[in-house]
C-alpha positions as a printed NumPy array, in Angstrom:
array([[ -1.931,  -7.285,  22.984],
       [  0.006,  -4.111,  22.803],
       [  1.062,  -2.612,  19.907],
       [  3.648,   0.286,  20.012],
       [  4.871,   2.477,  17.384],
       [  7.683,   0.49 ,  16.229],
       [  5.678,  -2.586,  15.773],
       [  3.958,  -0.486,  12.9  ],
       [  7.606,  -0.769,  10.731],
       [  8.06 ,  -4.438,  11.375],
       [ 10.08 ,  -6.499,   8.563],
       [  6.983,  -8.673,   8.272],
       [  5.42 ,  -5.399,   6.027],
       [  8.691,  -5.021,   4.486],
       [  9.544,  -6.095,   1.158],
       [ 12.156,  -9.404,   0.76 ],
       [ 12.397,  -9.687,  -2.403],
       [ 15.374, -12.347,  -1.293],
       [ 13.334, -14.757,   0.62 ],
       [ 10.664, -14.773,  -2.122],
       [ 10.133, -16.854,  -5.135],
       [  9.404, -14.126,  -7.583],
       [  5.718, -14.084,  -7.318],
       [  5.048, -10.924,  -8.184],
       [  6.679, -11.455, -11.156],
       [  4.719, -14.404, -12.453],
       [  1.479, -14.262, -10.257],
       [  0.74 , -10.727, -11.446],
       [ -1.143,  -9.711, -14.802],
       [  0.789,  -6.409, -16.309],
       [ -1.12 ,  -4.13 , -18.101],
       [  0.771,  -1.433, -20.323],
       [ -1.758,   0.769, -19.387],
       [ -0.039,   0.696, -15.509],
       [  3.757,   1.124, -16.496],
       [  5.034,  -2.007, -18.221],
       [  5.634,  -1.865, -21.82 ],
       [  3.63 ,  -4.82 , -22.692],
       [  0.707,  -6.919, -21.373],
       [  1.516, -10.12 , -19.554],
       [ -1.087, -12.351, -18.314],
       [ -1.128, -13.928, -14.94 ],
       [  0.442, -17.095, -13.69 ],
       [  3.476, -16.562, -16.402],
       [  6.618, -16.029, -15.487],
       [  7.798, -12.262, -16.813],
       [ 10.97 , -12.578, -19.387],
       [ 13.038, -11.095, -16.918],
       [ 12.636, -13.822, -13.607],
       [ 15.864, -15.926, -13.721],
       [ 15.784, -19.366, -12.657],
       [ 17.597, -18.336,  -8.853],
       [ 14.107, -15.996,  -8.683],
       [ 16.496, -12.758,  -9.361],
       [ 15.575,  -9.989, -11.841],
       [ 17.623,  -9.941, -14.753],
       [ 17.212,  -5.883, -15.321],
       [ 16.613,  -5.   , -11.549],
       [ 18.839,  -2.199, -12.014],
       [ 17.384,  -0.787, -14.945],
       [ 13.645,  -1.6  , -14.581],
       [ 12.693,   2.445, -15.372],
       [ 14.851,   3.249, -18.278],
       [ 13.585,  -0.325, -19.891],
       [ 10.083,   1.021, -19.393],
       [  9.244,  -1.255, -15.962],
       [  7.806,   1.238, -13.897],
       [  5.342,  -0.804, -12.535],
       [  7.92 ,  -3.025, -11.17 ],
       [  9.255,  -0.233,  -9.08 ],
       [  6.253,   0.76 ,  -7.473],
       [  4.849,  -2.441,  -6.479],
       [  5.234,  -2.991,  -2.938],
       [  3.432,  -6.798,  -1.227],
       [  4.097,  -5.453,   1.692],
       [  6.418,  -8.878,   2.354],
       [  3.327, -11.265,   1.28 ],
       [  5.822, -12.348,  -0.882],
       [  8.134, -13.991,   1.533],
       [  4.929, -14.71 ,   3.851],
       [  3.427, -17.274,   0.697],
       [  7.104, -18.505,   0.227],
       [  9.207, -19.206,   3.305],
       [  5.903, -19.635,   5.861],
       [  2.972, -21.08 ,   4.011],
       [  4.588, -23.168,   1.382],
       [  7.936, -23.94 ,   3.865],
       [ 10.362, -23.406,   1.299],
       [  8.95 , -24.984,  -1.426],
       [  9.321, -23.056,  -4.906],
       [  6.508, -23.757,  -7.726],
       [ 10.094, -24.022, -10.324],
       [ 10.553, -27.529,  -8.462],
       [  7.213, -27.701,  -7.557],
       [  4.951, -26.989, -10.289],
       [  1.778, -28.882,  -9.379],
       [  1.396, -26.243,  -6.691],
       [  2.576, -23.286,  -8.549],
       [ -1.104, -21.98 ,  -9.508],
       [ -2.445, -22.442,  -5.285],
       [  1.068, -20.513,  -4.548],
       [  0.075, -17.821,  -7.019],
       [ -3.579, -17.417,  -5.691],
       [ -2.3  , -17.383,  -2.131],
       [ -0.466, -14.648,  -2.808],
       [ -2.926, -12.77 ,  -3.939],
       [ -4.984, -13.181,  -0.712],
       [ -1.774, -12.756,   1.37 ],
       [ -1.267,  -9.643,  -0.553],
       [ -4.563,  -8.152,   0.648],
       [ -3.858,  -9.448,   4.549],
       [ -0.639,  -7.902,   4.827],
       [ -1.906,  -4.168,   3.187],
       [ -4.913,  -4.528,   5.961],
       [ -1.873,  -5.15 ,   8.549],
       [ -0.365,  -1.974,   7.69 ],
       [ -3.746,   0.096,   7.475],
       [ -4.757,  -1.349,  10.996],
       [ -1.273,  -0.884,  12.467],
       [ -1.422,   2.737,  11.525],
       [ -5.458,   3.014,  12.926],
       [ -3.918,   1.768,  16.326],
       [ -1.477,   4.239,  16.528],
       [ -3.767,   6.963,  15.238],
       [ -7.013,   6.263,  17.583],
       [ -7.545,   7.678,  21.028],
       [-10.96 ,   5.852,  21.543],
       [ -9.876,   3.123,  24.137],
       [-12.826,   1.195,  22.911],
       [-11.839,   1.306,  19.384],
       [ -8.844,   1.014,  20.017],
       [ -9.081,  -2.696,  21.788],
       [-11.36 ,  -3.841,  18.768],
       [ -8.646,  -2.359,  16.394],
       [ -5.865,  -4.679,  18.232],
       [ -7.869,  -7.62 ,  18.382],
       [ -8.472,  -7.59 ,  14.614],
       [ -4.758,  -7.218,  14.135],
       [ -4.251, -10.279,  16.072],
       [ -7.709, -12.162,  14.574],
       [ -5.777, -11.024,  10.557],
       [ -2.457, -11.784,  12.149],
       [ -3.434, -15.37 ,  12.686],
       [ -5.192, -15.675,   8.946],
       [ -1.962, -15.057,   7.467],
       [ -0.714, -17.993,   9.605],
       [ -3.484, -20.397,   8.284],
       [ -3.068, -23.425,   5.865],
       [ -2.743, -23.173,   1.96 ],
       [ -6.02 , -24.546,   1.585],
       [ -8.293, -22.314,   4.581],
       [ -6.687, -19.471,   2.95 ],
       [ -8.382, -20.215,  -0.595],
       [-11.308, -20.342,   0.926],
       [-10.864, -17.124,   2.858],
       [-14.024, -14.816,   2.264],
       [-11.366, -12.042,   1.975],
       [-14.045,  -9.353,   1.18 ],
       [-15.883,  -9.486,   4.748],
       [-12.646,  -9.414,   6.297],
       [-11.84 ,  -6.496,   4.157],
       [-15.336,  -4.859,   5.342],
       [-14.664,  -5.3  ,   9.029],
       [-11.053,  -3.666,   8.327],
       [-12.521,  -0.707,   6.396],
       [-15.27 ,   0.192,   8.488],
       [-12.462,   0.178,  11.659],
       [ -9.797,   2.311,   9.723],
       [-12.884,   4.94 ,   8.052],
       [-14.085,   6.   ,  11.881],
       [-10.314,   6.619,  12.712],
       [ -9.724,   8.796,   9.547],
       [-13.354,  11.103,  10.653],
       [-11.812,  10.913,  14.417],
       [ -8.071,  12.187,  13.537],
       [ -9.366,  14.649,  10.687],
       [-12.953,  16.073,  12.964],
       [ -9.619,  16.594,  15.65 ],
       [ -7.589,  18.658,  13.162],
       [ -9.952,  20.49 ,  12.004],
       [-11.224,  21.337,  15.71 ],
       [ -8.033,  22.806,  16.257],
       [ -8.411,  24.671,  13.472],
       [-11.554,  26.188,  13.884],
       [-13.126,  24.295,  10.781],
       [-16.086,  23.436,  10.577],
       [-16.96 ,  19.589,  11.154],
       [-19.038,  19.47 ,   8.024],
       [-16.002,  20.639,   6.311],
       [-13.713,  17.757,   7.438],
       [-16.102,  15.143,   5.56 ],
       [-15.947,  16.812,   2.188],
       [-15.265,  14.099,   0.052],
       [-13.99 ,  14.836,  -3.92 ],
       [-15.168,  12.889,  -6.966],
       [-12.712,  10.38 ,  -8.221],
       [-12.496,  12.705, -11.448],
       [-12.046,  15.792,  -9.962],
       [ -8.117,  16.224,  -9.65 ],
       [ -6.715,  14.105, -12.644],
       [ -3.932,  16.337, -14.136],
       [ -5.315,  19.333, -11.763],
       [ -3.321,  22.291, -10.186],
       [ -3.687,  21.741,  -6.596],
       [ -1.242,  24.162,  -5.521],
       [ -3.592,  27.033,  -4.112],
       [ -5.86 ,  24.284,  -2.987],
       [ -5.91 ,  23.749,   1.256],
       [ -5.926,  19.796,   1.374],
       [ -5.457,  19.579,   5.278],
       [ -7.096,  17.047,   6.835],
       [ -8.949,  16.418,   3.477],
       [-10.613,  13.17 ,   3.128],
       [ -9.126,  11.695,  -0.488],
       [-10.092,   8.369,  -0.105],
       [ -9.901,   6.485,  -3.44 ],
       [ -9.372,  10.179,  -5.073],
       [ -8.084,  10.414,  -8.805],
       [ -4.541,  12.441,  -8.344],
       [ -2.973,  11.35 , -11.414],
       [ -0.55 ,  13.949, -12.882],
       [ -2.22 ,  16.547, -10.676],
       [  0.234,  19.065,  -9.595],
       [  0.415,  19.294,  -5.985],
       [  3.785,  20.788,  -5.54 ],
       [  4.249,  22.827,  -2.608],
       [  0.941,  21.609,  -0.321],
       [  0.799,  20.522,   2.547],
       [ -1.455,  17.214,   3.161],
       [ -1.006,  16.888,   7.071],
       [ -3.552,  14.87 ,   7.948],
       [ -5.015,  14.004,   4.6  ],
       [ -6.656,  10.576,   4.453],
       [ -5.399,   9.026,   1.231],
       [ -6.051,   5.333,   1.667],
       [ -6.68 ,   4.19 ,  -1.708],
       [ -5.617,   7.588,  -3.639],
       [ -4.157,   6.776,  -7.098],
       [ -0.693,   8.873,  -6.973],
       [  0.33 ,   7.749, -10.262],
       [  2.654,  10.666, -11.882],
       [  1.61 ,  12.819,  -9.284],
       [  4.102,  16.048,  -8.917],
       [  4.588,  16.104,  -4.72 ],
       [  7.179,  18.494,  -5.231],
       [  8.119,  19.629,  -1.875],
       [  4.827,  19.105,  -0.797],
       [  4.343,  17.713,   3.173],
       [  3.31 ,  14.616,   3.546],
       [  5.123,  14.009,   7.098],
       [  1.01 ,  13.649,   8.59 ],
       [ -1.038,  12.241,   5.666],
       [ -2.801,   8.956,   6.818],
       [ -3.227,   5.682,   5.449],
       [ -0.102,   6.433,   2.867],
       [  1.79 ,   3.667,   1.494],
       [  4.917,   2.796,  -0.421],
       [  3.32 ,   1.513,  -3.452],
       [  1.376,   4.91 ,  -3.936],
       [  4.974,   6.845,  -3.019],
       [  6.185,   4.721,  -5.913],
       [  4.321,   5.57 ,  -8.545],
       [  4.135,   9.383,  -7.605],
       [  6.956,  12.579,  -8.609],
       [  8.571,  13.879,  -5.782],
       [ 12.143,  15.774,  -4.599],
       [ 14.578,  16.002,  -1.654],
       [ 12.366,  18.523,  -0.476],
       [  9.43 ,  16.248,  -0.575],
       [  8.491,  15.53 ,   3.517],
       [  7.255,  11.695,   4.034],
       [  6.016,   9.929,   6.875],
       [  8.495,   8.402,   8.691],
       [  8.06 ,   4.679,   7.292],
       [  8.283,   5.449,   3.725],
       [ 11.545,   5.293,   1.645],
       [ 12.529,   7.99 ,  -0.653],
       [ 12.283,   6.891,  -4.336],
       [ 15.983,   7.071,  -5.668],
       [ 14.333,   7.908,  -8.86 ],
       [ 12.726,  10.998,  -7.54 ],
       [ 14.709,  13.971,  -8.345],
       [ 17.503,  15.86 ,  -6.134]])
């Protein structure tokens, strides 16, 4: 099966809020700790979920202290769990399946991110053989998604996720050992991996992060204004108050909404083609 660049921004990834029945809302435990104002535990319904599955403060989740609602991002498990696997059925009139709903969203949740991870790898790899295991495992997750409420619960979800990982890790060294080729680096240099610890609240602004592997890396409130991350594997980087500042992400790899989300940014901020903007981000 081929997969071409704009199969990578299909509205399967995207967000419905619409055709979903809130679950991120209910399914979800908030912690204060990750932008809510209060804890809420999982599998009840937040204050704010109407009965039509609509957010009653959607407009003003940030100034009432919901930033965690803004960054989430299912990337469209949401709608997946409610319009495919569950047909239509809400857990409002259906409440003996409201807690299988919940947990399947959860496991859709993590099928869909390794759809956009692997989607990205496809695009990204020039090893033909690679390449053809990366687009069968698209199709092999692909078909997962598509399984019934009850083979999903039993999903071992973890070895899938180890297959994924060990796929999208040998693109990042192939794409980053390229750049840094081109730039006369060293190859030793393009592994150099940072402890989680390293950057929280750091100035990163005289720091070259090119082709930098920041897998999992701790860039909360680090100020990285200004720098340019072409090329920068960040699958799994914690972006949480993060000052991008005109920074260029327009390369970076493995980036995703959620992590845009939680980050700082400006008009001058350069993003990959298939994230949005934050409105909240300033001019």
């Amino acid at each position: 099966m081929i997969y071409t660049y704009k199969d990578k921004y299909t509205k399967e990834l995207r967000v419905d809020c619409k055709e979903c029945f809130g679950l991120c809302c209910v399914a979800l435990y908030f912690s204060a700790s990750e932008g809510f104002p209060t804890n809420k535990e999982a599998g009840k319904p937040c204050i704010n979920l109407q009965s039509n599955f609509n957010c009653s403060v959607h407009k003003n989740l940030r100034n009432k202290g919901l930033k965690g609602c803004t960054a989430y991002d299912c990337f469209g498990a949401g709608q997946k769990v409610s319009q495919v696997t569950f047909s239509g059925h809400d857990w409002l009139k259906n409440p003996e399946c409201a807690n299988k709903m919940f947990e399947t969203f959860l496991i859709m949740r993590q099928l869909h991110e390794m759809l956009w991870y692997l989607t990205e790898a496809f695009i990204l790899q020039k090893d033909p053989h690679i390449k053809e295991k990366i687009s069968s495992l698209i199709d092999n997750t692909k078909q997962l998604t598509l399984l019934d409420v009850d083979f999903l619960l039993t999903l071992d979800i973890a070895a899938h996720r180890t297959k994924v990982n060990v796929l999208l890790k040998n693109t990042s060294n192939l794409v980053r050992t390229k750049f840094h080729r081109k730039k006369n680096i060293t190859s030793r240099s393009c592994n150099v991996t940072f402890p989680r610890s390293d950057y929280f609240g750091s100035d990163l602004r005289k720091t070259n992060l090119r082709g930098a592997d920041l897998r999992g890396a701790c860039l909360i409130a680090a100020n990285i204004r200004g720098v340019d991350l072409s090329w920068a594997d960040l699958i799994g980087a914690d972006l949480r108050d993060a000052d991008l500042s005109g920074a260029n992400l327009t390369n970076s790899i493995f980036l995703t909404q959620a992590q845009i989300n939680t980050a700082k940014g400006d008009s001058h901020t350069k993003l990959p083609i298939m994230i949005v903007r934050p409105t909240y981000w300033s001019k």
